[in-house]
N, CA, C and O atoms as a MOPAC input file, in Angstrom:
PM7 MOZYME 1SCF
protein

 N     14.80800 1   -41.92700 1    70.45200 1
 C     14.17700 1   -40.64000 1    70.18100 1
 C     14.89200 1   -39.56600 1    70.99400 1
 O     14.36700 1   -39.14500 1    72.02400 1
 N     16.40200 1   -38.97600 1    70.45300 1
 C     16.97400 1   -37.86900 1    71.62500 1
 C     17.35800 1   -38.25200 1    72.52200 1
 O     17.77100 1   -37.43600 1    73.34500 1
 N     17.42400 1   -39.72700 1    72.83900 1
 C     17.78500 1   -40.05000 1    74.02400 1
 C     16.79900 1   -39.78700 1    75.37500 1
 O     17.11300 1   -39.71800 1    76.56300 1
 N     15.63200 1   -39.68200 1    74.79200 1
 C     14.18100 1   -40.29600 1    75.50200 1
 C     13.57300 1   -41.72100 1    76.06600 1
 O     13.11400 1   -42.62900 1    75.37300 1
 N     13.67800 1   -41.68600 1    77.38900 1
 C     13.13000 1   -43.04800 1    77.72000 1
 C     11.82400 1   -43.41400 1    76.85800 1
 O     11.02100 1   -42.48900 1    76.97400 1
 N     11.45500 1   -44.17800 1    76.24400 1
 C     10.25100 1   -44.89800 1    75.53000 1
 C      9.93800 1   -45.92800 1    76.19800 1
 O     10.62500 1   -46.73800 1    76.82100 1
 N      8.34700 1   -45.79400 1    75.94100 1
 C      7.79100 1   -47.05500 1    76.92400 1
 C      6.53300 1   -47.24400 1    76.31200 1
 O      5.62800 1   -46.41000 1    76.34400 1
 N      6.45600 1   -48.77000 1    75.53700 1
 C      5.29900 1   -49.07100 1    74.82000 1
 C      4.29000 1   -49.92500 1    75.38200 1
 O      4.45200 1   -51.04100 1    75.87500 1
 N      3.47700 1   -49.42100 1    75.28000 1
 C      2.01300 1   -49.98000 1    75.31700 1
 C      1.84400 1   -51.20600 1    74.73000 1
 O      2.39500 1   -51.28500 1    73.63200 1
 N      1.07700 1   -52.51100 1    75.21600 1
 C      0.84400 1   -53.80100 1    74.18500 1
 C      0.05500 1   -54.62200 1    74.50700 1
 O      0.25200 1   -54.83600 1    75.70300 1
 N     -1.03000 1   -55.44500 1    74.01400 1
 C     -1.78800 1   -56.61800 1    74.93400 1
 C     -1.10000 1   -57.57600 1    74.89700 1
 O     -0.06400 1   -57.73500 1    74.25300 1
 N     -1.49100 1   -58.10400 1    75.40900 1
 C     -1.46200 1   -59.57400 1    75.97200 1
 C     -0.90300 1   -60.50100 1    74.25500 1
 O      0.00500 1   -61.33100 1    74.21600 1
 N     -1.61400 1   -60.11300 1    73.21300 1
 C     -1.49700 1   -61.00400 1    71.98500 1
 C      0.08100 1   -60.26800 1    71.13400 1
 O      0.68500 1   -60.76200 1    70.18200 1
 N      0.24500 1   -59.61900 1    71.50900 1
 C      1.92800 1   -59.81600 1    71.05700 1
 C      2.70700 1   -60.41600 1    70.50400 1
 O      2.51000 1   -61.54100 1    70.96200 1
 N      3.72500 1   -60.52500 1    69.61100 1
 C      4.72800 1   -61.97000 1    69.21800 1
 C      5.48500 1   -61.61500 1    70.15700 1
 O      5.70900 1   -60.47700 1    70.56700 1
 N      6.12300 1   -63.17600 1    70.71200 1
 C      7.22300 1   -63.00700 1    70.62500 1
 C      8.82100 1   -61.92900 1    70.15900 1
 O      9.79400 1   -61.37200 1    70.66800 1
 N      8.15100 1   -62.19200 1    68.85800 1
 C      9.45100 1   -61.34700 1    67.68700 1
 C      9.48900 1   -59.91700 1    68.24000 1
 O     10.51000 1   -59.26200 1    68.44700 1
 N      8.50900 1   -59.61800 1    68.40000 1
 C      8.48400 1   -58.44500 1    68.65100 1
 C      9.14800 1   -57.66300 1    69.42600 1
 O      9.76600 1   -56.60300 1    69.31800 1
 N      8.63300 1   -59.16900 1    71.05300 1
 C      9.03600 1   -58.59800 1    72.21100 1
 C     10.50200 1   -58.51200 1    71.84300 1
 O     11.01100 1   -57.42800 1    71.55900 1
 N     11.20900 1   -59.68500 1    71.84400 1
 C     12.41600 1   -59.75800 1    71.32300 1
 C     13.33400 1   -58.27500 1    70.68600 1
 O     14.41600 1   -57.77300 1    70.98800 1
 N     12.27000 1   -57.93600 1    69.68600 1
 C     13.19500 1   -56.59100 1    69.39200 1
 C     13.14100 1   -55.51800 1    70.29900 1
 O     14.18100 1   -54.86100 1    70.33700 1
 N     12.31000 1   -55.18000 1    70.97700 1
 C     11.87800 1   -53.85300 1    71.66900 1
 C     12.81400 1   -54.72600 1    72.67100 1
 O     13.81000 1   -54.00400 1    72.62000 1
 N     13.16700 1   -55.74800 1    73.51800 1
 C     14.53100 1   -55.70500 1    74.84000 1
 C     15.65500 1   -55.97500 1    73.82400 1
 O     16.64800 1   -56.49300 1    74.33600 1
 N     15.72700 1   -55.73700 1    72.47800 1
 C     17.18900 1   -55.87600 1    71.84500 1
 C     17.48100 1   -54.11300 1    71.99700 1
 O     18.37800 1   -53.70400 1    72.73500 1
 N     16.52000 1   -53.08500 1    71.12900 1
 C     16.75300 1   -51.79300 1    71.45500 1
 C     16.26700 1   -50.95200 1    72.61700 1
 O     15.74000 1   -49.84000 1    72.60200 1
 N     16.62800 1   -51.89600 1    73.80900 1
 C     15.93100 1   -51.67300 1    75.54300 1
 C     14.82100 1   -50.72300 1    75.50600 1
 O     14.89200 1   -49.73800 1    76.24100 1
 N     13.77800 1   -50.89200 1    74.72800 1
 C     12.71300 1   -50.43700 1    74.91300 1
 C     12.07500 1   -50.59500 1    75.50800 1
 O     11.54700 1   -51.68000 1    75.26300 1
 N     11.26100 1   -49.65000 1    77.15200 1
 C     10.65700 1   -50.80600 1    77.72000 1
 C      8.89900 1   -50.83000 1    77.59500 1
 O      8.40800 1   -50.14900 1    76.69500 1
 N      8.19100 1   -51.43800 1    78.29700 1
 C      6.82000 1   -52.14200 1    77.75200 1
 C      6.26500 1   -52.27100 1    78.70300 1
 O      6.78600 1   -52.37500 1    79.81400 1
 N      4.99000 1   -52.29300 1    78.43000 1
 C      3.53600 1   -52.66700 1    79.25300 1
 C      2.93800 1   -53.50200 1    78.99200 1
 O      2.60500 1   -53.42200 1    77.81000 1
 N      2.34400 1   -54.86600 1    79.75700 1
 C      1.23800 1   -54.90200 1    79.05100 1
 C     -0.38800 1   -54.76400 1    79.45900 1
 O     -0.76400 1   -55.61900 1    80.26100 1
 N     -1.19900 1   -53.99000 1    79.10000 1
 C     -2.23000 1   -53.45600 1    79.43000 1
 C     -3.74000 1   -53.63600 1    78.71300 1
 O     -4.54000 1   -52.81900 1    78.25700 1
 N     -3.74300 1   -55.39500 1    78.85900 1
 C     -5.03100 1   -55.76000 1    78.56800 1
 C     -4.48200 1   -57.08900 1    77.95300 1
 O     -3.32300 1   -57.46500 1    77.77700 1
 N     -5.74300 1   -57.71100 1    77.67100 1
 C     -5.40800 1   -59.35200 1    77.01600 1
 C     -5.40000 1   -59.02700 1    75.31300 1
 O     -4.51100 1   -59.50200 1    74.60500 1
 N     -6.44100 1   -58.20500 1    74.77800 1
 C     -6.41600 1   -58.30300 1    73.64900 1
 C     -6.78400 1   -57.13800 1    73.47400 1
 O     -6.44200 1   -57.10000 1    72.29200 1
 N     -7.28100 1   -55.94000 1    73.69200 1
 C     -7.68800 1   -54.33100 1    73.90800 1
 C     -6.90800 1   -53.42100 1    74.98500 1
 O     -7.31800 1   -53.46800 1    76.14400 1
 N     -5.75500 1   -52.55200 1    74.65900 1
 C     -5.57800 1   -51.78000 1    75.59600 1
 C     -6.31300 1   -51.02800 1    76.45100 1
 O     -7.03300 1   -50.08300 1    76.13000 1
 N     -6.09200 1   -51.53800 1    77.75800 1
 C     -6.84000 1   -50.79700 1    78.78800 1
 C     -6.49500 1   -49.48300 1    79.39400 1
 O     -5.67400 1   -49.51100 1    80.31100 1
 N     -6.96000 1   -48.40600 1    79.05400 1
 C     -6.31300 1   -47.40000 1    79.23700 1
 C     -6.31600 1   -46.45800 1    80.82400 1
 O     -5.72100 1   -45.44700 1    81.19800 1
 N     -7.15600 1   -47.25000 1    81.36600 1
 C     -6.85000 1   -47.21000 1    82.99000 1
 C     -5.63400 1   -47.64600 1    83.66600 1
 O     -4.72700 1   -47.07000 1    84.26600 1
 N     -5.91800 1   -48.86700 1    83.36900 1
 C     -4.77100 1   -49.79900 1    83.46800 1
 C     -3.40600 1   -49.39400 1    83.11500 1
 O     -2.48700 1   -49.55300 1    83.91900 1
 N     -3.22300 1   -48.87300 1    81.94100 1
 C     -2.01900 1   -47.94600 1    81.29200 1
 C     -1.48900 1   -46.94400 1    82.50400 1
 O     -0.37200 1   -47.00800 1    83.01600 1
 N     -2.27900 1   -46.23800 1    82.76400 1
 C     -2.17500 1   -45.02100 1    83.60600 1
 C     -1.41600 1   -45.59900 1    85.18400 1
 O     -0.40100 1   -45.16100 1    85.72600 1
 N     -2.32500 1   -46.71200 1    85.63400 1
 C     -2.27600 1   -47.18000 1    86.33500 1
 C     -0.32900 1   -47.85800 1    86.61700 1
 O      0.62000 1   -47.55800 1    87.34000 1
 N     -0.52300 1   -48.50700 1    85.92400 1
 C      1.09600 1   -49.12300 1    85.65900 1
 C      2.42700 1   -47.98900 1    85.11600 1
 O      3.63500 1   -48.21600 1    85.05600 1
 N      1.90600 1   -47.13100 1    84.88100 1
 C      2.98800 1   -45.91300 1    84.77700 1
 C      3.29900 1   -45.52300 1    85.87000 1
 O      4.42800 1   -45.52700 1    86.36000 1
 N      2.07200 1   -45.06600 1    86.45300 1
 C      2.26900 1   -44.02900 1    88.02500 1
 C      3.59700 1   -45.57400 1    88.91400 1
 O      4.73300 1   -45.39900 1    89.35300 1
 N      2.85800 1   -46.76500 1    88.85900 1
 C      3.28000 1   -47.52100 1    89.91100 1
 C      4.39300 1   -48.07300 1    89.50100 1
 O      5.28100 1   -48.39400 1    90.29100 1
 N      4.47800 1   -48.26100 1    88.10500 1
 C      6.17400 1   -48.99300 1    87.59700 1
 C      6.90700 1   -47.95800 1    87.28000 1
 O      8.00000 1   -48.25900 1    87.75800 1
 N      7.02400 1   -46.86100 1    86.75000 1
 C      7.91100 1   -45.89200 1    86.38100 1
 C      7.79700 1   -44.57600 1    87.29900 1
 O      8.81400 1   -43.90300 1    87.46600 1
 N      6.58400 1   -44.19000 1    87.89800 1
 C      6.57900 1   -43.52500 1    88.78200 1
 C      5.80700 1   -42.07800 1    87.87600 1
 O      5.56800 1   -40.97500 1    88.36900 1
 N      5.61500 1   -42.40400 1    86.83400 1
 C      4.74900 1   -41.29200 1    86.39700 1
 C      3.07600 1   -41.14100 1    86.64200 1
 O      2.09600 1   -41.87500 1    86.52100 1
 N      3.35000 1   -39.72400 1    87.06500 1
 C      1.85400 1   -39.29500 1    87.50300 1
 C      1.37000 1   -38.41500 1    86.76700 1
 O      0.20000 1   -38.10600 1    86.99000 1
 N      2.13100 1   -37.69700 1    85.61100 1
 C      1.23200 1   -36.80100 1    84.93500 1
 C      1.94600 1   -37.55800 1    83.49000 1
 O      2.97600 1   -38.21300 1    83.33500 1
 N      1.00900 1   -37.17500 1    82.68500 1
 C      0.98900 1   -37.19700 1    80.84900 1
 C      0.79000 1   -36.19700 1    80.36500 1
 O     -0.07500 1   -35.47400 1    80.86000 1
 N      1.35300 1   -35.87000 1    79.47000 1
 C      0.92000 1   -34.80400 1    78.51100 1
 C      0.54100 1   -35.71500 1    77.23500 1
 O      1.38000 1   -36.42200 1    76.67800 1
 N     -0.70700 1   -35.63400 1    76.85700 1
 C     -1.14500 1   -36.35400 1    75.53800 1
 C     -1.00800 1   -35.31100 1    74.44700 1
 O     -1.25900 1   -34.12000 1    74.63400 1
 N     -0.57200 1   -35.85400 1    73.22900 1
 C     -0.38800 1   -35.06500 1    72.28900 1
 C     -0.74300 1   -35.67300 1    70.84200 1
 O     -0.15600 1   -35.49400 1    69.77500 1
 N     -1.76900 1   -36.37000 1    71.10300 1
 C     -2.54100 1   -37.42900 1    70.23600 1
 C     -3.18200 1   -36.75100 1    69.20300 1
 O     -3.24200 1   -35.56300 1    69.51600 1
 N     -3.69700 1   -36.96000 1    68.09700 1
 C     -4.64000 1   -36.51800 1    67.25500 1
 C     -6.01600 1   -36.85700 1    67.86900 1
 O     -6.14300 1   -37.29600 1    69.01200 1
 N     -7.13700 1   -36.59500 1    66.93200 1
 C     -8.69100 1   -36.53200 1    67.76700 1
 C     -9.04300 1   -38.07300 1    67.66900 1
 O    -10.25800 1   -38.27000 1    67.65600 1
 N     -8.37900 1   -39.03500 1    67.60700 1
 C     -8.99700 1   -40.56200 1    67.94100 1
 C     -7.92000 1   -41.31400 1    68.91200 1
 O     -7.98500 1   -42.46600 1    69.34000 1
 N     -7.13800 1   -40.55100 1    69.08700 1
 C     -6.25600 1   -40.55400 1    70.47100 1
 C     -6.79200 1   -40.00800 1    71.68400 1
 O     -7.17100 1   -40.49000 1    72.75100 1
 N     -6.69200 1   -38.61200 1    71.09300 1
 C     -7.54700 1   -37.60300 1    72.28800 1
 C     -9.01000 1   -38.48200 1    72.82100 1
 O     -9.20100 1   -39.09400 1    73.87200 1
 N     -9.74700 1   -38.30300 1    71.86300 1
 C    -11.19400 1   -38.95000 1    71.96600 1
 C    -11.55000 1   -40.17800 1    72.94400 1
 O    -12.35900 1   -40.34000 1    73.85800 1
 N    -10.41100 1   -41.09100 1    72.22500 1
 C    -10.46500 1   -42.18300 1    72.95900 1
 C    -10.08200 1   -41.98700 1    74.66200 1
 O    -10.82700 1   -42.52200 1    75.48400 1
 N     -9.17400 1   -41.38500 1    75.00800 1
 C     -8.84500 1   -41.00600 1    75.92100 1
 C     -9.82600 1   -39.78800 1    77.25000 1
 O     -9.60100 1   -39.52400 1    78.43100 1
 N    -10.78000 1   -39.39100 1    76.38700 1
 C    -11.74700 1   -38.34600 1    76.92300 1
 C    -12.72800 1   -39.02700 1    77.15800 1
 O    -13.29000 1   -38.93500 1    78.25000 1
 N    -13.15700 1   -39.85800 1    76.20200 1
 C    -14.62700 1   -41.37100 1    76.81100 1
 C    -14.17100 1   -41.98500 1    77.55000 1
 O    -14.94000 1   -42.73100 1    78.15700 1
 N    -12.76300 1   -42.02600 1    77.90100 1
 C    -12.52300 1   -42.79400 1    79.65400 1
 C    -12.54200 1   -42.14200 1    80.37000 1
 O    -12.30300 1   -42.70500 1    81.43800 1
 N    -12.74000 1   -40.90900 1    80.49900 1
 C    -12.75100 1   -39.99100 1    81.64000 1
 C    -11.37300 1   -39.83200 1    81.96700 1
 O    -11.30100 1   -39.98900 1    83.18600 1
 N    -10.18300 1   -39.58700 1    81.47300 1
 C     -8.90600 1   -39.97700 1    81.76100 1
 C     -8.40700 1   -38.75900 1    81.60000 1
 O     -7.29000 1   -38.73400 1    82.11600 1
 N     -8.81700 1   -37.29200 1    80.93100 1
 C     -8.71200 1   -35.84400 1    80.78200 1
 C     -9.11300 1   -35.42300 1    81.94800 1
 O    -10.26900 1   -35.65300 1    82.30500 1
 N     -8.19900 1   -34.70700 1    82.78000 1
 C     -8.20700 1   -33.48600 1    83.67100 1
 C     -7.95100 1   -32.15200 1    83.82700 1
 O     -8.10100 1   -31.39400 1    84.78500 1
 N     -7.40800 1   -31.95400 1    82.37200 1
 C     -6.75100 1   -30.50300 1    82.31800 1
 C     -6.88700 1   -30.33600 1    80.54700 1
 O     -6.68700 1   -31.41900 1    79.99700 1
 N     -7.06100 1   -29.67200 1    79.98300 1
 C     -6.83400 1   -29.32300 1    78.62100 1
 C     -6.31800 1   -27.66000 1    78.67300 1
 O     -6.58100 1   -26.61000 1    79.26000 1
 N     -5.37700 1   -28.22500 1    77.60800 1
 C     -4.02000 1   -26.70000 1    77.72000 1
 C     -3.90000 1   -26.61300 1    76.45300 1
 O     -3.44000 1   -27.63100 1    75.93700 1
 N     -4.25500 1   -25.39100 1    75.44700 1
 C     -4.08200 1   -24.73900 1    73.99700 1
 C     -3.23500 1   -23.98900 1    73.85900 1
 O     -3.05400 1   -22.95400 1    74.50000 1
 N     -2.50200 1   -24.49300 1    72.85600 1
 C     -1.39700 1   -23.65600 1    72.18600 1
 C     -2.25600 1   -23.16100 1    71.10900 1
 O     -3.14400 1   -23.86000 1    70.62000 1
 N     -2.03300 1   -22.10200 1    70.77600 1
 C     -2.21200 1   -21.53500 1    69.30400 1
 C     -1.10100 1   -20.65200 1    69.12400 1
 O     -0.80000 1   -19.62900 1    69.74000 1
 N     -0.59500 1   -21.18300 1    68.25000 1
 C      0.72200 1   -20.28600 1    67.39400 1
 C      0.34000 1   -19.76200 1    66.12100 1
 O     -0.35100 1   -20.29200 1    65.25100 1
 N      0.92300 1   -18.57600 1    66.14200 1
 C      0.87300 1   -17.93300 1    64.84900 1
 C      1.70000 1   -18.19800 1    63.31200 1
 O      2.33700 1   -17.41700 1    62.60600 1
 N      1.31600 1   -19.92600 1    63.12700 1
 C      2.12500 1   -20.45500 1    61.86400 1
 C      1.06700 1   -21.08000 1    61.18400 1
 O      0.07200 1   -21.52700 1    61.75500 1
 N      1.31000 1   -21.12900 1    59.70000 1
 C      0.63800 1   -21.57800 1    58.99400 1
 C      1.41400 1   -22.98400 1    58.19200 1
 O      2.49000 1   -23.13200 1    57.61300 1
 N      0.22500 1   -23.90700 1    58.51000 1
 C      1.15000 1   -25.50900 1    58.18300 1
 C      0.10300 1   -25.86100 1    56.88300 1
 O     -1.06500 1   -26.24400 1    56.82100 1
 N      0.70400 1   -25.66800 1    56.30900 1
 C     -0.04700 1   -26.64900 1    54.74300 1
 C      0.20000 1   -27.60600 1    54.44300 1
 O      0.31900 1   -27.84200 1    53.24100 1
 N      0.43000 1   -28.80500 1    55.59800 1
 C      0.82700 1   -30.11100 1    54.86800 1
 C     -0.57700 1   -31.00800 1    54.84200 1
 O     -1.35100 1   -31.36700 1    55.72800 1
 N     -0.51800 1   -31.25700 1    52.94400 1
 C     -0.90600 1   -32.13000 1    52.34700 1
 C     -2.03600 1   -33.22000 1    52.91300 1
 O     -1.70800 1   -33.78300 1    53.95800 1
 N     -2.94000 1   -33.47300 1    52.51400 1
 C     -3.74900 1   -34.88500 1    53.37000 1
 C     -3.66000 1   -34.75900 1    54.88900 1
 O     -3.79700 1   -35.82100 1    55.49500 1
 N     -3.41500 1   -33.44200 1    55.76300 1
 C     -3.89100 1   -33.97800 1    56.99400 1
 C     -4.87300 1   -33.13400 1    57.46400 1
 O     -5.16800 1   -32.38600 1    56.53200 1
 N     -5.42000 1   -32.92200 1    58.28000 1
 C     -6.36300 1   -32.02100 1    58.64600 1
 C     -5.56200 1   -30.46100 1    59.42100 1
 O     -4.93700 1   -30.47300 1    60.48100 1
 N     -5.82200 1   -29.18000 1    58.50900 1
 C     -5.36800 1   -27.94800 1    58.69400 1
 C     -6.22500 1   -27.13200 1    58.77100 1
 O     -7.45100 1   -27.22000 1    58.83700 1
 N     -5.32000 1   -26.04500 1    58.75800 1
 C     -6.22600 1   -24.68200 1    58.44300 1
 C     -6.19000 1   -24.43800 1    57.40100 1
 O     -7.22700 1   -24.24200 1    56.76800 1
 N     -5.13600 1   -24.37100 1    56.92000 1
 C     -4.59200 1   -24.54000 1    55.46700 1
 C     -4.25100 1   -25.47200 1    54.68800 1
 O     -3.44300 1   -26.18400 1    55.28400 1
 N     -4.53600 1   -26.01100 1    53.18500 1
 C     -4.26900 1   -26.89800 1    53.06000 1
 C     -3.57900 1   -26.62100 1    51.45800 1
 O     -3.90000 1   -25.77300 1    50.62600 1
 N     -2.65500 1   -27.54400 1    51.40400 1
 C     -2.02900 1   -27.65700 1    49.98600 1
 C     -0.73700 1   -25.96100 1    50.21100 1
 O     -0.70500 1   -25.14600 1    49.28800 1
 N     -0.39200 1   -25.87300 1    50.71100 1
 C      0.97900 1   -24.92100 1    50.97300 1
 C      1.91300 1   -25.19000 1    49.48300 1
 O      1.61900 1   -26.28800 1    49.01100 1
 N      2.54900 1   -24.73300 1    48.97500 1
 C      3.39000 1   -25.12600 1    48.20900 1
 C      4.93300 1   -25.24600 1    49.37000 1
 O      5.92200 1   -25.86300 1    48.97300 1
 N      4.91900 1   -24.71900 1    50.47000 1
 C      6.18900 1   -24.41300 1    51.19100 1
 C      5.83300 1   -24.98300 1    52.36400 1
 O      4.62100 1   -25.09000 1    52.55200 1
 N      6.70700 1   -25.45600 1    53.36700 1
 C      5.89900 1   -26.31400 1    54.87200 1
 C      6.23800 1   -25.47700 1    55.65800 1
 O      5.69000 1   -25.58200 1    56.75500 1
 N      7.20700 1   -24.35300 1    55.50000 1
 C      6.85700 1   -23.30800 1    56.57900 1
 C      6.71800 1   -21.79900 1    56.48000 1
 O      7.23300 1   -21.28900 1    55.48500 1
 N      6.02000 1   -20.88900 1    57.46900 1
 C      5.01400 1   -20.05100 1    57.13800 1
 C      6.37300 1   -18.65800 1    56.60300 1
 O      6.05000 1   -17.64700 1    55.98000 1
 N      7.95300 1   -19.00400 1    57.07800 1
 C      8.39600 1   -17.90900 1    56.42700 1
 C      9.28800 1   -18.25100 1    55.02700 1
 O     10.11600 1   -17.51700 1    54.48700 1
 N      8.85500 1   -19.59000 1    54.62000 1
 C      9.29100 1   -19.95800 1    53.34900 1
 C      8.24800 1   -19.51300 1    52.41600 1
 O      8.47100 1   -19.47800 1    51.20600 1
 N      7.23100 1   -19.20600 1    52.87300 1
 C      6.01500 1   -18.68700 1    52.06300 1
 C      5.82700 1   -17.17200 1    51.97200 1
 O      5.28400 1   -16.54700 1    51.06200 1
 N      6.49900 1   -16.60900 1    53.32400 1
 C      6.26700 1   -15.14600 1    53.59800 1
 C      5.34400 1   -14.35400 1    54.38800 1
 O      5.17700 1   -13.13900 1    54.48900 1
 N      4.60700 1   -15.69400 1    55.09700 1
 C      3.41700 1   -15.24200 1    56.14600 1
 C      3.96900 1   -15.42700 1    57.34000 1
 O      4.52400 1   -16.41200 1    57.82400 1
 N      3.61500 1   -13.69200 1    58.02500 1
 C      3.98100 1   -13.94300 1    59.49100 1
 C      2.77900 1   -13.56700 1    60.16600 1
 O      1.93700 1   -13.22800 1    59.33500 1
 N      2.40200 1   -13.49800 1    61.22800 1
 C      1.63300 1   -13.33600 1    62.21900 1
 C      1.88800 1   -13.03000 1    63.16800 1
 O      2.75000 1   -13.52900 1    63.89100 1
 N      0.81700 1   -11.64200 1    63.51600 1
 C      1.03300 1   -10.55500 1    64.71900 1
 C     -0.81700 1   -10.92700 1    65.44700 1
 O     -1.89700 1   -11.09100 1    64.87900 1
 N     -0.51200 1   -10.93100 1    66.53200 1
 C     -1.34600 1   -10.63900 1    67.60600 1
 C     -2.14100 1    -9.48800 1    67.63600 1
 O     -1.85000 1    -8.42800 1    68.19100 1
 N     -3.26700 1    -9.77900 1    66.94300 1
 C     -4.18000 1    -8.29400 1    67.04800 1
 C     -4.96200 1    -8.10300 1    68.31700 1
 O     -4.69100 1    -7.25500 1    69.16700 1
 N     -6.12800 1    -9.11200 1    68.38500 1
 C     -6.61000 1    -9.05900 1    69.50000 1
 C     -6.74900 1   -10.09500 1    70.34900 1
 O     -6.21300 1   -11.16800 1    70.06900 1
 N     -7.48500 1    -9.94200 1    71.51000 1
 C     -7.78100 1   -11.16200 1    72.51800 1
 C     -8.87100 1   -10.99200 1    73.28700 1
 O     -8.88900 1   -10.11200 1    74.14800 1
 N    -10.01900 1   -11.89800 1    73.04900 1
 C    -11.08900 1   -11.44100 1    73.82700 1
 C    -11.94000 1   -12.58900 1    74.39500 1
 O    -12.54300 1   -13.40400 1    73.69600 1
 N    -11.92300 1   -12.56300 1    75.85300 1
 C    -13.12000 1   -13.31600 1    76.36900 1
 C    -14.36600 1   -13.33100 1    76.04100 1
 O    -15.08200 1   -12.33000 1    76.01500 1
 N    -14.67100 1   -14.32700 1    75.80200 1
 C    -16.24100 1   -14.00500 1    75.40300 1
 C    -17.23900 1   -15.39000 1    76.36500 1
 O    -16.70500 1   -16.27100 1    77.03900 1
 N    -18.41000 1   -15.25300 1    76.20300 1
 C    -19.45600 1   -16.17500 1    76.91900 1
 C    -18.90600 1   -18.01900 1    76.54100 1
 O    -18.40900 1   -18.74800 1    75.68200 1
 N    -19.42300 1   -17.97800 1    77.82500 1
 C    -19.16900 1   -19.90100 1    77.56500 1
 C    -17.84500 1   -20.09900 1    77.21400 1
 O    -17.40000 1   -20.67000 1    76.21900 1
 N    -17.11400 1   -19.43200 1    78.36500 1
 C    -15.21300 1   -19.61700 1    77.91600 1
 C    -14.66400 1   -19.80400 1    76.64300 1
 O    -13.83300 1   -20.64600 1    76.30400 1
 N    -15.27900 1   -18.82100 1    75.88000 1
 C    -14.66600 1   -19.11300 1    74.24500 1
 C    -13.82200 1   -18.07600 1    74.45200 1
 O    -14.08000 1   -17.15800 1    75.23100 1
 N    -12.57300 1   -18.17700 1    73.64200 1
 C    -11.72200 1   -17.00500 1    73.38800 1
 C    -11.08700 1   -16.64600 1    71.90000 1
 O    -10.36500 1   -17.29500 1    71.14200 1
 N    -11.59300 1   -15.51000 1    71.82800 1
 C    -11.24300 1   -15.39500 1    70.30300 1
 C    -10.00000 1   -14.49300 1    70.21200 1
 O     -9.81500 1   -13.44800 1    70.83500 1
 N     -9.05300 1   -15.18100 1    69.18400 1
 C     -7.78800 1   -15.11800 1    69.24700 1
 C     -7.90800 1   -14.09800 1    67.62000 1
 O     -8.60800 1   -14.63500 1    66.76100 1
 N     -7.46400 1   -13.15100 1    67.35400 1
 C     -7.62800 1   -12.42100 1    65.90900 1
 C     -5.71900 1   -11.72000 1    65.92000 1
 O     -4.96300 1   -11.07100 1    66.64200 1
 N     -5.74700 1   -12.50600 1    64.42300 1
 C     -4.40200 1   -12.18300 1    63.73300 1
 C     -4.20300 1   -11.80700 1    62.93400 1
 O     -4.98300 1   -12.15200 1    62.04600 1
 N     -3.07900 1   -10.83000 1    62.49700 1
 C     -3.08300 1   -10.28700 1    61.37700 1
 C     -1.61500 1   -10.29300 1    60.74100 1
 O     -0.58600 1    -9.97600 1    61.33700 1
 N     -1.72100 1   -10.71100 1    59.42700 1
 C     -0.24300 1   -10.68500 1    58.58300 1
 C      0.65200 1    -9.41000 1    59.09100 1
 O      0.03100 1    -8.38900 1    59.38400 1
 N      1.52800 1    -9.41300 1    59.16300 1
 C      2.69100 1    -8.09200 1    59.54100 1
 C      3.06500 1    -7.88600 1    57.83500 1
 O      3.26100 1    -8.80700 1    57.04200 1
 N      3.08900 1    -6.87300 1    57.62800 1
 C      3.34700 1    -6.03700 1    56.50700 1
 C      4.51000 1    -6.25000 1    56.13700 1
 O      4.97300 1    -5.63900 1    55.17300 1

């Protein structure tokens, strides 16, 4: 991946075959539980075998989720960009695009307003540029 260290997650029930391929394309591995990844444990064996202490998760909401019922979230950080993604069957704002990006379609987005409001909500308001 870019020439990204990768490092996979796996229980205990594994093949063989498997392992086999992931040290053929030196991928390296964890393993973090007998038959359920333990996601303490995960954390745990990063910091102490590779030396990582922070993650950035970038999971969808049964990644995220799963990861938030362990108590394993300490920080949550929002991007909101001003693009419009219409791809097909996944969960959007938009859905069914005929084009996958927002200036193949002709929509751009300008920064109108920004406002704090109660109970740390922030409302973000955009408007098409002419």
């Amino acid at each position: 991946m870019g020439g990204d260290h990768i490092i996979t997650i796996l229980t205990e029930k594994v093949s063989s075959t498997y392992l086999a391929h992931l040290q053929s394309r030196q991928i390296s591995y964890l393993f973090a539980g007998r038959e359920r990844i333990d996601l303490p444990l995960v954390l745990e064996k990063l910091a102490t075998q590779f030396q990582i202490k922070t993650l950035m998760l970038e999971g969808g909401g049964k990644t995220n989720g799963t990861m938030l019922r362990a108590g394993l979230i300490d920080e949550l950080s929002l991007l909101v960009a001003p693009v419009t993604d219409g791809s097909s069957g996944t969960p959007a704002l938009f859905d069914t695009l005929d084009c996958a990006s927002p200036e193949a379609a002709g929509v751009r987005w300008r920064l109108h307003s920004l406002e704090r409001r109660a109970g740390d909500v922030v409302w973000l308001r955009y408007r098409q540029n002419a």
